[in-house]
C-alpha positions as CSV (number, residue, x, y, z in Angstrom):
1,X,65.0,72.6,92.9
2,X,63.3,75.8,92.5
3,X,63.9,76.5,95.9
4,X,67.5,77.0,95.6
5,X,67.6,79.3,92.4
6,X,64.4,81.7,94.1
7,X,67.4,82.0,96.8
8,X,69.9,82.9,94.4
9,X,67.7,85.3,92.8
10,X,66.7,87.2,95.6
11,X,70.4,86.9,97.3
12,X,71.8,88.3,93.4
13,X,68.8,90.9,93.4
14,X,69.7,92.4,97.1
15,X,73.1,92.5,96.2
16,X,72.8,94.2,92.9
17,X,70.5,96.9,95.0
18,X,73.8,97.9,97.1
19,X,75.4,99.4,94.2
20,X,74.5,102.9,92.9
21,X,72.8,103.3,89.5
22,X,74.5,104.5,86.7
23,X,72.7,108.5,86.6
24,X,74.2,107.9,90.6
25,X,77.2,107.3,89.5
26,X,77.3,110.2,86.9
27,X,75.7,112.7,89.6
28,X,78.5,111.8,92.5
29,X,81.4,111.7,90.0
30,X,80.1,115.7,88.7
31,X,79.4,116.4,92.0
32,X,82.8,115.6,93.1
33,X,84.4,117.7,90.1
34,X,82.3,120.6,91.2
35,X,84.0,120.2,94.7
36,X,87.8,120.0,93.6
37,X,86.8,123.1,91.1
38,X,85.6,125.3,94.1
39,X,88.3,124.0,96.0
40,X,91.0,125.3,93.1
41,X,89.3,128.3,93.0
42,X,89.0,129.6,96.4
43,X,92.9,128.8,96.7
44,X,93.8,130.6,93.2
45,X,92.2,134.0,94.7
46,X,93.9,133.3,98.0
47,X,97.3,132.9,96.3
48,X,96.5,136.0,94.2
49,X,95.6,137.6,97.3
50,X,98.6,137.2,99.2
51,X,101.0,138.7,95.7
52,X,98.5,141.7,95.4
53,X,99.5,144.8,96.7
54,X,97.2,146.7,99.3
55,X,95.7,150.2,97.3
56,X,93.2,151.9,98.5
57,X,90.9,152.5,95.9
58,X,90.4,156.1,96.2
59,X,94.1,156.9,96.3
60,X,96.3,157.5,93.1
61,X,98.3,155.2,91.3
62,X,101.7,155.8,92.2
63,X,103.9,156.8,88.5
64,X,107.6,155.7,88.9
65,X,110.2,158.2,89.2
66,X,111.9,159.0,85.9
67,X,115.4,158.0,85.4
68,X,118.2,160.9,85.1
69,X,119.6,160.4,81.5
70,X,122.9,158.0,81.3
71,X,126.0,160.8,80.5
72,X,128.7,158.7,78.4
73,X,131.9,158.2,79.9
74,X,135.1,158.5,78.1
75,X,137.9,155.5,78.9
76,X,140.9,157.6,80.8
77,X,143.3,158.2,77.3
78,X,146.6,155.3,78.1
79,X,149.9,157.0,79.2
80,X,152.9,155.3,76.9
81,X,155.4,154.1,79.1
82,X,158.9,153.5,77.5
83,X,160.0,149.9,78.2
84,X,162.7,149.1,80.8
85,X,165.7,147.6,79.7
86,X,166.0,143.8,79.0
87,X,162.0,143.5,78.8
88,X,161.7,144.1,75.2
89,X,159.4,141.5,73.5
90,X,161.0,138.3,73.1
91,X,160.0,135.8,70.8
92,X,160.1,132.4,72.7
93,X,161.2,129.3,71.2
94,X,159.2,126.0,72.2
95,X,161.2,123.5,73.9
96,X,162.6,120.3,71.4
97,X,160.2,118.2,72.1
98,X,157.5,120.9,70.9
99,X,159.3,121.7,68.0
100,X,156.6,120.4,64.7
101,X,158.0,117.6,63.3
102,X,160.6,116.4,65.7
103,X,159.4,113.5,68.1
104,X,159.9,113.7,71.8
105,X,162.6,111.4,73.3
């Protein structure tokens, strides 16, 4: 019987040796991180890149133009205009049915 469990020692042992060890494990997982990180970088500085404007170093930074001062302007002064006849301000009576207190038929 001892035949059979040397097998199954050897066969476990050779198939625990196809695995990575755990300080494998840890380096490939870092190593990974290291990638995606250089990854993000280069494309941050490319993104920032493309939004930058062009200045040559040597030149001057440009200063904005100033802004003329705002002048207040008056509202044009209303004419009074005399009302034409039969357009005087009526009071309006609602309808029966929208009269408080009555109830609509």
């Amino acid at each position: 019987m001892s035949i059979p469990l040397e097998f199954a020692q050897k066969a476990a042992t050779d198939f625990i040796k196809q695995f990575p060890t755990a300080a494998q494990l840890i380096d490939s997982q870092f190593e990974f991180a290291q990638r995606m990180l250089d990854i993000q970088r280069e494309f941050a500085h490319r993104i920032m890149g493309v939004g930058a404007p062009k200045v040559k170093k040597d030149a001057p930074s440009p200063t904005p133009p100033k802004a003329a001062p705002l002048k207040a302007i008056a509202a044009p002064a209303r004419k009074a205009t005399a009302a034409k006849p039969g357009t005087a301000a009526r009071k309006k009576t609602p309808a029966p049915a929208e009269q408080p207190g009555t109830a609509a038929t």
